[in-house]
PDBQT receptor file of N, H, CA, C and O in Angstrom, charges set to zero:
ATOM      1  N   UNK A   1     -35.864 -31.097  28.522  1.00  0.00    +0.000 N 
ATOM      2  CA  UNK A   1     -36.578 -29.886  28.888  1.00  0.00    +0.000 C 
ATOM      3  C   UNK A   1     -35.592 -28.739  29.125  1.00  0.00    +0.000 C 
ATOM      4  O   UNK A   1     -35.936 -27.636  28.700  1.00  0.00    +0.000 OA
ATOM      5  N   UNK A   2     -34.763 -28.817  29.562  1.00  0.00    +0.000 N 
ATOM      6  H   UNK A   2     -34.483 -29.713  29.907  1.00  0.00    +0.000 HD
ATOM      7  CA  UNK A   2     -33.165 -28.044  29.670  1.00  0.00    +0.000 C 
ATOM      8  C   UNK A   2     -33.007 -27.597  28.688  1.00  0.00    +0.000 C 
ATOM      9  O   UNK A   2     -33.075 -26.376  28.548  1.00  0.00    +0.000 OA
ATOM     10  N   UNK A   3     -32.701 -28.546  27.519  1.00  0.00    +0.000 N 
ATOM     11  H   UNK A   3     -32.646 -29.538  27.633  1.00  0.00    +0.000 HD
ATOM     12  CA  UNK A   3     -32.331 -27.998  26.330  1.00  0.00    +0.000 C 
ATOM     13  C   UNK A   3     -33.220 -27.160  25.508  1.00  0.00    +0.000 C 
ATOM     14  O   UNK A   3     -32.639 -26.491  24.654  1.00  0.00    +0.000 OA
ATOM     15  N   UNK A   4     -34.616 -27.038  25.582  1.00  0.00    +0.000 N 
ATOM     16  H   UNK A   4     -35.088 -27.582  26.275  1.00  0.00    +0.000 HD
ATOM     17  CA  UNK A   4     -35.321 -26.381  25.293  1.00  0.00    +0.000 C 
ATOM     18  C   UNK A   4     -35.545 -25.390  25.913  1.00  0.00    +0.000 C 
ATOM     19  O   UNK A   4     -36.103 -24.586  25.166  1.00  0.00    +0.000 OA
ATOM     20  N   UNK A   5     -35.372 -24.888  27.180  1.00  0.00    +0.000 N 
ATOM     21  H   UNK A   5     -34.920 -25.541  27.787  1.00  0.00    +0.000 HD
ATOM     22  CA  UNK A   5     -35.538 -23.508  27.745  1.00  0.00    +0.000 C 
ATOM     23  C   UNK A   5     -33.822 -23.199  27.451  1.00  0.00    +0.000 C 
ATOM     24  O   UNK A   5     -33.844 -22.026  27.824  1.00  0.00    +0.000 OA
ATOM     25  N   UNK A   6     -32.786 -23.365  27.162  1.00  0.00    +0.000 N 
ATOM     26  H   UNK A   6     -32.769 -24.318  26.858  1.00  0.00    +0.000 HD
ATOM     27  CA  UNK A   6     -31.643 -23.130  26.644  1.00  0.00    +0.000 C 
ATOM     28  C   UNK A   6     -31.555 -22.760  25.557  1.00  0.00    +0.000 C 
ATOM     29  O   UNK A   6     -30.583 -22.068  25.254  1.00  0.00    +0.000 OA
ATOM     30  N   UNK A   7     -32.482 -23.072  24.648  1.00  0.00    +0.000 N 
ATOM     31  H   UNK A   7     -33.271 -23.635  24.895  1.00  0.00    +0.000 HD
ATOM     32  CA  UNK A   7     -32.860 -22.648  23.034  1.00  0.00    +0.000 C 
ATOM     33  C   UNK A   7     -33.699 -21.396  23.229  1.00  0.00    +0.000 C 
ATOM     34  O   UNK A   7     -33.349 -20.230  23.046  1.00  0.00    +0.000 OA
ATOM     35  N   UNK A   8     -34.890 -21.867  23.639  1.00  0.00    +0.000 N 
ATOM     36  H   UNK A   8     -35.174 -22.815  23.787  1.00  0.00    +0.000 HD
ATOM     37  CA  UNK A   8     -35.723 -20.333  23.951  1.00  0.00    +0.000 C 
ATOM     38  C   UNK A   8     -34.820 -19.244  24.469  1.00  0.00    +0.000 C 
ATOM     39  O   UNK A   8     -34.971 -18.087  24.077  1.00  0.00    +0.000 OA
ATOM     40  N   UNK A   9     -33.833 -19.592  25.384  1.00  0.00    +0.000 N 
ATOM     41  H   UNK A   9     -33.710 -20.532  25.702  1.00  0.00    +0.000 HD
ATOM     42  CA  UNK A   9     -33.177 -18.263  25.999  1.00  0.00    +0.000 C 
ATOM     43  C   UNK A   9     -32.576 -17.777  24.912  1.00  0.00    +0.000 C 
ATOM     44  O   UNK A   9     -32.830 -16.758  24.270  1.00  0.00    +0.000 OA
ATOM     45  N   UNK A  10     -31.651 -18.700  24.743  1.00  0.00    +0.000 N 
ATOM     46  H   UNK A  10     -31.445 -19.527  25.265  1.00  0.00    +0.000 HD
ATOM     47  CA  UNK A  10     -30.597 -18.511  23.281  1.00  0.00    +0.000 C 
ATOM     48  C   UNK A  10     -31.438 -17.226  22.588  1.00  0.00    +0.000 C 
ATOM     49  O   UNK A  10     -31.176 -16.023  22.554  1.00  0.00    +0.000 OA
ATOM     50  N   UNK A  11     -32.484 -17.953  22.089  1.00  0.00    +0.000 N 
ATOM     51  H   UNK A  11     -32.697 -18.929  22.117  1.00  0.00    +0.000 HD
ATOM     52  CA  UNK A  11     -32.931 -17.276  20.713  1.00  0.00    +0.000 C 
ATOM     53  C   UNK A  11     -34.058 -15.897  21.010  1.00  0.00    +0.000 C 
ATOM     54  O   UNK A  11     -34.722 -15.288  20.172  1.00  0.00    +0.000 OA
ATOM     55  N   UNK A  12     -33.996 -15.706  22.338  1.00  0.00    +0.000 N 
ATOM     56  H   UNK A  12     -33.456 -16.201  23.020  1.00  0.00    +0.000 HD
ATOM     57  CA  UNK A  12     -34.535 -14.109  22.617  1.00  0.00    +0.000 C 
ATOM     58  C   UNK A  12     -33.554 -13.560  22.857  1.00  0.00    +0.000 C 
ATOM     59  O   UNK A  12     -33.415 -12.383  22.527  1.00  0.00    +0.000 OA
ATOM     60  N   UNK A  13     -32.475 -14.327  23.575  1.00  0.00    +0.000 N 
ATOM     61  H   UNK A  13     -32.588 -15.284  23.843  1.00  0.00    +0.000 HD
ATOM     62  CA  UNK A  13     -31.107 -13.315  23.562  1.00  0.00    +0.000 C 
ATOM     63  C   UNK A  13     -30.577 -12.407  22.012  1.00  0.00    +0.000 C 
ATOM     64  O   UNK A  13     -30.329 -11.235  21.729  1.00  0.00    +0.000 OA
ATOM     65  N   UNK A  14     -30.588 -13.465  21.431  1.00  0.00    +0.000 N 
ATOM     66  H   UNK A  14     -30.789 -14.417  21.660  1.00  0.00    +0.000 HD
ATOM     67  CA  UNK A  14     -30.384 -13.079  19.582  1.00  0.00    +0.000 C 
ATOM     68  C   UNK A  14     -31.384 -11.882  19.426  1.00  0.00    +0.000 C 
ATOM     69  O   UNK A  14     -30.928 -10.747  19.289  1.00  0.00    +0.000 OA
ATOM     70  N   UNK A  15     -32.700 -12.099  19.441  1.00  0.00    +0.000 N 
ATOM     71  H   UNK A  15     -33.071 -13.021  19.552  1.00  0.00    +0.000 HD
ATOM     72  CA  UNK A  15     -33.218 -11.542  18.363  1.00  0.00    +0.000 C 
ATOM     73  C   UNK A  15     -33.529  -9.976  19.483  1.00  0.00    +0.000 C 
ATOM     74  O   UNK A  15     -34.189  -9.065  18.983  1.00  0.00    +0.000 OA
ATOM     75  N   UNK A  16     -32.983  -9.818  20.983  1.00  0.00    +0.000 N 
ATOM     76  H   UNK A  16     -32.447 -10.558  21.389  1.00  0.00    +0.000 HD
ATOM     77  CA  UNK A  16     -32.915  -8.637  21.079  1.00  0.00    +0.000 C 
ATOM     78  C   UNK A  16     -31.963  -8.366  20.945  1.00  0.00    +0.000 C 
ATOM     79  O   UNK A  16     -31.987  -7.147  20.780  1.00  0.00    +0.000 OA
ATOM     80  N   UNK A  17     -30.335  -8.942  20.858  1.00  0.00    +0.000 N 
ATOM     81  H   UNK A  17     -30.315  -9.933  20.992  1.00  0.00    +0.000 HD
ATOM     82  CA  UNK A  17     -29.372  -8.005  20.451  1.00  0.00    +0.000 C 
ATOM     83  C   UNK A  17     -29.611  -7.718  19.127  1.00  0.00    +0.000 C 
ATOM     84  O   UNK A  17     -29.126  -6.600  18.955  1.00  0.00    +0.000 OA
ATOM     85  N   UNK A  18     -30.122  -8.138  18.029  1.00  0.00    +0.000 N 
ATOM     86  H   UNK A  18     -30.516  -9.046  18.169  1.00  0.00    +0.000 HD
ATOM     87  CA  UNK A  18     -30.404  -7.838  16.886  1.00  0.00    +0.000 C 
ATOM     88  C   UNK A  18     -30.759  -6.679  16.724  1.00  0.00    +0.000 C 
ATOM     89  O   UNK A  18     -30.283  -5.965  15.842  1.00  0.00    +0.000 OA
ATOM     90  N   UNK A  19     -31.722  -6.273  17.614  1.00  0.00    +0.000 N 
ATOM     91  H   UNK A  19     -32.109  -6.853  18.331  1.00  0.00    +0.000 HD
ATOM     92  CA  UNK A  19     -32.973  -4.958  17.499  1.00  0.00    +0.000 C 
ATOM     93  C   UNK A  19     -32.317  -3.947  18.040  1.00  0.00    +0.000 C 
ATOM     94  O   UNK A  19     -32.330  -2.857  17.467  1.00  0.00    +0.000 OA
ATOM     95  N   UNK A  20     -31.493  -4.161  19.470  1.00  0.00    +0.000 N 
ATOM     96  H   UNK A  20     -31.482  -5.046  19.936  1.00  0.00    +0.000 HD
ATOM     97  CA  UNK A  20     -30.512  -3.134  19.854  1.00  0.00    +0.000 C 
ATOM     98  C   UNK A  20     -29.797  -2.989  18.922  1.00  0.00    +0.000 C 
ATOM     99  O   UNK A  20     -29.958  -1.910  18.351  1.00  0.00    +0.000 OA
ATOM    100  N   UNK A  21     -28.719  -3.925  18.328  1.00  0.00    +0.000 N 
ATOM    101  H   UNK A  21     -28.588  -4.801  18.792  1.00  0.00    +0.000 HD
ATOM    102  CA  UNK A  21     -27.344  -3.430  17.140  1.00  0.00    +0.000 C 
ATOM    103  C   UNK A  21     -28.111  -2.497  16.086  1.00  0.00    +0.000 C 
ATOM    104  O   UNK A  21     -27.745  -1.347  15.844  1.00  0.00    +0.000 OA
ATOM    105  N   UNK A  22     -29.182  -3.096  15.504  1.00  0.00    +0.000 N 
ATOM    106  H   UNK A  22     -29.479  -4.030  15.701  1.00  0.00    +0.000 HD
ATOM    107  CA  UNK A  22     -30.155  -2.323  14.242  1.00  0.00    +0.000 C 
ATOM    108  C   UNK A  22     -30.392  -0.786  14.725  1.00  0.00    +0.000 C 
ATOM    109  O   UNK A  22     -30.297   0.130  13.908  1.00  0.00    +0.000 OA
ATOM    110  N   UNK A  23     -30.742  -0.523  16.244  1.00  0.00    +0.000 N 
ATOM    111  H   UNK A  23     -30.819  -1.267  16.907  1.00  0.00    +0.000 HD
ATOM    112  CA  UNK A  23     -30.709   0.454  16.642  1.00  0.00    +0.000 C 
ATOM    113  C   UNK A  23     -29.603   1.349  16.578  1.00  0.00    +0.000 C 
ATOM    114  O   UNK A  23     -29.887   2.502  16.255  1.00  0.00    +0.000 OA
ATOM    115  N   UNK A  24     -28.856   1.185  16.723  1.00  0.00    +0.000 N 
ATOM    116  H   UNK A  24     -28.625   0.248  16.984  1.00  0.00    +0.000 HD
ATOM    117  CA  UNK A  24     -27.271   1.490  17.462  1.00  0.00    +0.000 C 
ATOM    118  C   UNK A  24     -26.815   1.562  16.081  1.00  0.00    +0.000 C 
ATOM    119  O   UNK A  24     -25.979   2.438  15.858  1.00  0.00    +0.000 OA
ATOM    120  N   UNK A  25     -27.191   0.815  15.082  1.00  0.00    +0.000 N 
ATOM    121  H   UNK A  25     -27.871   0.104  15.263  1.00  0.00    +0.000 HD
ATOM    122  CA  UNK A  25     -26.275   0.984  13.422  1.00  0.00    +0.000 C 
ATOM    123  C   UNK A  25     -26.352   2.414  13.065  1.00  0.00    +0.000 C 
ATOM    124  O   UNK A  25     -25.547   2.805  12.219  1.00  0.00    +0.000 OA
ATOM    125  N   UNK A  26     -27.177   3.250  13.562  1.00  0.00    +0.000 N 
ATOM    126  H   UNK A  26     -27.831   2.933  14.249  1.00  0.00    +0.000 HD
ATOM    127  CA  UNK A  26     -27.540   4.490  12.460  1.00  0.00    +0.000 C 
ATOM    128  C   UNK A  26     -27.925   4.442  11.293  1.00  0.00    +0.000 C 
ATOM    129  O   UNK A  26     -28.244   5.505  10.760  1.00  0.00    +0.000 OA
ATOM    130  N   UNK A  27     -28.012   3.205  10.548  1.00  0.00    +0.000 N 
ATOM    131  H   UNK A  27     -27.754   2.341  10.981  1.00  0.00    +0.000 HD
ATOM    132  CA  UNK A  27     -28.943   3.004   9.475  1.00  0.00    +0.000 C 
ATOM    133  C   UNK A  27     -30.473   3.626   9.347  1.00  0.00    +0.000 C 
ATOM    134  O   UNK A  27     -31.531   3.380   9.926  1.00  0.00    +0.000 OA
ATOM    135  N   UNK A  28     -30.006   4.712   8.125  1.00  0.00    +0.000 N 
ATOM    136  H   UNK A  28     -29.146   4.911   7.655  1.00  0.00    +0.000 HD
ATOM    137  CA  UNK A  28     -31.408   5.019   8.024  1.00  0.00    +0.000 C 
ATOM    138  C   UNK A  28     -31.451   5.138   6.444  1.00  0.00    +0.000 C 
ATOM    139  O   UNK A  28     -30.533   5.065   5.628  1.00  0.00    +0.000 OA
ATOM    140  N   UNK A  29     -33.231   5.410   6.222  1.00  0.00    +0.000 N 
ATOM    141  H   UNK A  29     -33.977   5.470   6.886  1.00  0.00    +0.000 HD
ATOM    142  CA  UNK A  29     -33.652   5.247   4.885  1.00  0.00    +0.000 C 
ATOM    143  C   UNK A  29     -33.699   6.886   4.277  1.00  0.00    +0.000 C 
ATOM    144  O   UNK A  29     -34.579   7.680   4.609  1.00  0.00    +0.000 OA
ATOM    145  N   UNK A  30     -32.931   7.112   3.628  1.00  0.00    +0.000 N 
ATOM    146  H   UNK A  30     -32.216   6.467   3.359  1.00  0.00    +0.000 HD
ATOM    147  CA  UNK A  30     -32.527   8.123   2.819  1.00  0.00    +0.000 C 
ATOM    148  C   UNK A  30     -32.799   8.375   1.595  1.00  0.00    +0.000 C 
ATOM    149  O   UNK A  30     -32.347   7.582   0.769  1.00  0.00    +0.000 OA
ATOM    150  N   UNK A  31     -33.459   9.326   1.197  1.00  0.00    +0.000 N 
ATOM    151  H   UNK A  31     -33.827   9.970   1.868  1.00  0.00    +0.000 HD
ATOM    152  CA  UNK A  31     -34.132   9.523  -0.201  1.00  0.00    +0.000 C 
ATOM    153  C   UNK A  31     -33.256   9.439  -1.445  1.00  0.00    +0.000 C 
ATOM    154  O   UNK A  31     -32.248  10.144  -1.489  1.00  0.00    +0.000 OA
ATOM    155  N   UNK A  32     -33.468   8.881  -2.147  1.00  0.00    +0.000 N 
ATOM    156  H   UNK A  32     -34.287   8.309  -2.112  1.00  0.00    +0.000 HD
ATOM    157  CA  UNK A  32     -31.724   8.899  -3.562  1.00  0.00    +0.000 C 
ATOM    158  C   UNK A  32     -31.810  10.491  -4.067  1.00  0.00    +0.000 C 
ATOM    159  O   UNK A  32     -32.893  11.073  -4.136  1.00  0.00    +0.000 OA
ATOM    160  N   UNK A  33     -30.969  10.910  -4.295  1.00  0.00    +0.000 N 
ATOM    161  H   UNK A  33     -30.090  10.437  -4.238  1.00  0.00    +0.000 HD
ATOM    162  CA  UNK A  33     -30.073  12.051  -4.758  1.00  0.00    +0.000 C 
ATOM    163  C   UNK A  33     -30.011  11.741  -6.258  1.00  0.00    +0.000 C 
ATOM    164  O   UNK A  33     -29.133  10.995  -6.691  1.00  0.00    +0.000 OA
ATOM    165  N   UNK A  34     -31.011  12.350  -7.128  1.00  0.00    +0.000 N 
ATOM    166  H   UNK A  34     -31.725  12.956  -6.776  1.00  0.00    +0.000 HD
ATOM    167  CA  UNK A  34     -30.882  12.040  -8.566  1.00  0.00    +0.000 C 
ATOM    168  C   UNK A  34     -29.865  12.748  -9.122  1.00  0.00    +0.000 C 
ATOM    169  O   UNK A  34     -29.525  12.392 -10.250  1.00  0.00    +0.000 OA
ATOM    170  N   UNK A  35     -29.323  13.612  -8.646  1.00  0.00    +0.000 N 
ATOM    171  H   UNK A  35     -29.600  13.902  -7.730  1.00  0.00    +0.000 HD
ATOM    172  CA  UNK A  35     -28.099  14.630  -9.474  1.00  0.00    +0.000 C 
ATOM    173  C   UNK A  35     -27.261  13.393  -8.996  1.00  0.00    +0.000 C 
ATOM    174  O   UNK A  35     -27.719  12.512  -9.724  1.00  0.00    +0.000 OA
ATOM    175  N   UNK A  36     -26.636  13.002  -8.481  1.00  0.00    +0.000 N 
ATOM    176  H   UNK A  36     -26.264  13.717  -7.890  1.00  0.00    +0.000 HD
ATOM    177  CA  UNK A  36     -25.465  12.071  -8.423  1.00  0.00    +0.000 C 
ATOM    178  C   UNK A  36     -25.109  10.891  -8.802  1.00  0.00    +0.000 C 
ATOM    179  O   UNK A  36     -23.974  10.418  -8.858  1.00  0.00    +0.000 OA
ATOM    180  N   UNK A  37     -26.377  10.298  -9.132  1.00  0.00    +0.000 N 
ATOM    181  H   UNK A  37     -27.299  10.683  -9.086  1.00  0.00    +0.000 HD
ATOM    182  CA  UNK A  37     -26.880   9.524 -10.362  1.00  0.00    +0.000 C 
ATOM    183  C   UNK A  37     -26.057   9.316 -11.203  1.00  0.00    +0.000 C 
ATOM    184  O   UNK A  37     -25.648  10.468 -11.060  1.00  0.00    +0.000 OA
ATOM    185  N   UNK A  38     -25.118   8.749 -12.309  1.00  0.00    +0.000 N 
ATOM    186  H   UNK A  38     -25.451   7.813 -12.425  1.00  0.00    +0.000 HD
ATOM    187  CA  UNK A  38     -24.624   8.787 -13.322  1.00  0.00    +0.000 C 
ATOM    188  C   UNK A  38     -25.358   8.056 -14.171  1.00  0.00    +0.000 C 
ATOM    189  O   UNK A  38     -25.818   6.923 -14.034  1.00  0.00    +0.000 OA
ATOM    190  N   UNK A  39     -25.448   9.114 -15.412  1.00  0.00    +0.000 N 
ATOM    191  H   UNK A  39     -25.075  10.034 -15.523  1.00  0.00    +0.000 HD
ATOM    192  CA  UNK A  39     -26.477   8.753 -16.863  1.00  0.00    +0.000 C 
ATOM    193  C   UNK A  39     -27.738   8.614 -16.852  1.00  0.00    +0.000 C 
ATOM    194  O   UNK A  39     -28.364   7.777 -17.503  1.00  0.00    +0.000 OA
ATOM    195  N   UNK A  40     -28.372   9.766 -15.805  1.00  0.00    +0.000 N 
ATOM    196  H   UNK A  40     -27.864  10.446 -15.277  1.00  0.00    +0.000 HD
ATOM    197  CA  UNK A  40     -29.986   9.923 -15.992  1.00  0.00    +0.000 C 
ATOM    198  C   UNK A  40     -30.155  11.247 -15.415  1.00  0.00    +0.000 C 
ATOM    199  O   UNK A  40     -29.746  11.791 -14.389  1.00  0.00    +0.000 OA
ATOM    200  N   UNK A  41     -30.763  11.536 -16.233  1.00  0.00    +0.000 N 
ATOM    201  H   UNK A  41     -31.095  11.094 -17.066  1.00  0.00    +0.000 HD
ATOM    202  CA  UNK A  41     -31.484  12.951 -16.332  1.00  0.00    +0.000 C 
ATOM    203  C   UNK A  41     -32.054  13.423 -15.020  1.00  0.00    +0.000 C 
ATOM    204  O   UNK A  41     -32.966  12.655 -14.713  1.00  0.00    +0.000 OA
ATOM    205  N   UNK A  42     -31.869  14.518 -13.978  1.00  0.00    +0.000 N 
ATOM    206  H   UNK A  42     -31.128  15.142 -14.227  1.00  0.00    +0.000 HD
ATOM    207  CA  UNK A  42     -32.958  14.966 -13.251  1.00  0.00    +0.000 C 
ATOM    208  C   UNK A  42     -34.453  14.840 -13.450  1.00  0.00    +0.000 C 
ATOM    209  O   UNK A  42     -35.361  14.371 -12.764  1.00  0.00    +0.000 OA
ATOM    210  N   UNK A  43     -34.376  15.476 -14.734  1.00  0.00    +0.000 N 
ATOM    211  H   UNK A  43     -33.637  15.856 -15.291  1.00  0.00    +0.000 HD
ATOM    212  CA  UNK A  43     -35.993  15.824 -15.064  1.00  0.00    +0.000 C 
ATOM    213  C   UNK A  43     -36.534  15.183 -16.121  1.00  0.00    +0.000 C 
ATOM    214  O   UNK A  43     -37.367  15.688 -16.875  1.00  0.00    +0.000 OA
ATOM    215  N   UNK A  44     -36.015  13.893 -16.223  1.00  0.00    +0.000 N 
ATOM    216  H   UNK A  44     -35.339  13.483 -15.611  1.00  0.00    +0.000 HD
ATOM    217  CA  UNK A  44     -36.194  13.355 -17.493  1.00  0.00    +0.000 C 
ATOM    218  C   UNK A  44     -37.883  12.126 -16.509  1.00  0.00    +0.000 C 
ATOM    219  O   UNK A  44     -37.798  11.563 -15.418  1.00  0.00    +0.000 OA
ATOM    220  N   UNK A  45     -38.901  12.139 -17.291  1.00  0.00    +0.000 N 
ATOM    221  H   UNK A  45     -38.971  12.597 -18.178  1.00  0.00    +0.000 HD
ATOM    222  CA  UNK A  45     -39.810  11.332 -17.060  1.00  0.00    +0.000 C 
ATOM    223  C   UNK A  45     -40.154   9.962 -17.534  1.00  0.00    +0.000 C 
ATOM    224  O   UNK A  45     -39.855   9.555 -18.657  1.00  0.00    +0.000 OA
ATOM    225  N   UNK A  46     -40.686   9.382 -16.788  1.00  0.00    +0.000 N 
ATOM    226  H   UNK A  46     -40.928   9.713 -15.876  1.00  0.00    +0.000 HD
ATOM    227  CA  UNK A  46     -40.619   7.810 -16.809  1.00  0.00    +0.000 C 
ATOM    228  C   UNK A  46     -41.237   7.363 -17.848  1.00  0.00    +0.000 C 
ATOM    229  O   UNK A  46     -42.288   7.996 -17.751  1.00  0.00    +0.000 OA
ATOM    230  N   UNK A  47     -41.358   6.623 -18.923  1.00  0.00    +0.000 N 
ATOM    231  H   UNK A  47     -40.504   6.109 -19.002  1.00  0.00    +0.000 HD
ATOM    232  CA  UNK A  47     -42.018   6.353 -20.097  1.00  0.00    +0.000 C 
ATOM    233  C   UNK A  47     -42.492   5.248 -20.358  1.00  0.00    +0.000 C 
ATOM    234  O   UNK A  47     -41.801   4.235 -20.252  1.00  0.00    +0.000 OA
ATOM    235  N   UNK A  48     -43.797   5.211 -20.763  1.00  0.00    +0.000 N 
ATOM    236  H   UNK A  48     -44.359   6.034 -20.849  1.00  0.00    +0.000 HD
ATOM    237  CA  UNK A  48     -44.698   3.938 -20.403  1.00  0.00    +0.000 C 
ATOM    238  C   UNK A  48     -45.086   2.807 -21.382  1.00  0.00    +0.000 C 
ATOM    239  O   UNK A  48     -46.115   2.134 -21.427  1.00  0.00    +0.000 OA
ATOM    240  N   UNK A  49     -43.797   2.782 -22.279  1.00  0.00    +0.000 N 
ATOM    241  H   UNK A  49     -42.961   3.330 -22.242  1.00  0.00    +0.000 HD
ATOM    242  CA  UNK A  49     -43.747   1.732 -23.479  1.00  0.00    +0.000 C 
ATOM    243  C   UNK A  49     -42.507   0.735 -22.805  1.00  0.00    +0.000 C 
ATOM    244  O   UNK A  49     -41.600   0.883 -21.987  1.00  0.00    +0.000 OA
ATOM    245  N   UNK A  50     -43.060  -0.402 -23.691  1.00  0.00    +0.000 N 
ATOM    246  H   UNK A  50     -43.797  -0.523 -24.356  1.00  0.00    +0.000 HD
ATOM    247  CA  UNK A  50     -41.904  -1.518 -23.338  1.00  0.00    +0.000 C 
ATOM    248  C   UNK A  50     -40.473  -1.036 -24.427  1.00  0.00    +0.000 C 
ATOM    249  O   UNK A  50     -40.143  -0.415 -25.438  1.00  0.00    +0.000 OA
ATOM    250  N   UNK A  51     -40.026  -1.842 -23.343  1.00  0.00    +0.000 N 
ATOM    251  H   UNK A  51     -40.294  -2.346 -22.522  1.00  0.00    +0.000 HD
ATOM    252  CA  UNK A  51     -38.269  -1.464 -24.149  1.00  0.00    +0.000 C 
ATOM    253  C   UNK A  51     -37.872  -3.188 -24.423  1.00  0.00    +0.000 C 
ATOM    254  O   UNK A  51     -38.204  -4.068 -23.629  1.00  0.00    +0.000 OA
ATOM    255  N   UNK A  52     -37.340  -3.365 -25.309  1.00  0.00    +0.000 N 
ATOM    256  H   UNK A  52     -37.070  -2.650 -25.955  1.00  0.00    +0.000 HD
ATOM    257  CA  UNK A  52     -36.978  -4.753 -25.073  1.00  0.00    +0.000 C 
ATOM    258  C   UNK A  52     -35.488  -4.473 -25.810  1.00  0.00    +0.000 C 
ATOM    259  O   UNK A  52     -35.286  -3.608 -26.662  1.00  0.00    +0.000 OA
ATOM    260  N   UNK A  53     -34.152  -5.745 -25.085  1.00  0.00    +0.000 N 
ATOM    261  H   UNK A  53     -34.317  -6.448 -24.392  1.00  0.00    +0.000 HD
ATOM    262  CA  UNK A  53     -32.993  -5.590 -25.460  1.00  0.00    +0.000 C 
ATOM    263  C   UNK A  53     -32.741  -6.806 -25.657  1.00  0.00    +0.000 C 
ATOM    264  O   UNK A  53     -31.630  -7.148 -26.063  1.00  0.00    +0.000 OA
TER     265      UNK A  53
């Protein structure tokens, strides 16, 4: 029974330092920058035939 409230602790300890570090990363979701792109067009549109190679 020890070892099981030792696991439970364990593993809320984890999964809130997880959520704090994720916090604390500054990771964020950033839109892509098509000019910086190499070898595709800004304004070039998506085309709705198969390509096969």
């Amino acid at each position: 029974m020890v070892l099981l409230i030792a696991l439970i602790a364990l593993s809320a300890w984890a999964a809130i330092a997880t959520v704090v570090e994720l916090r604390r990363d500054g990771y964020r979701r950033t839109p892509t920058d098509w000019s910086r792109v190499t070898g595709r067009d800004v304004h070039q549109d998506a085309q709705s035939t198969h390509v096969y190679r």
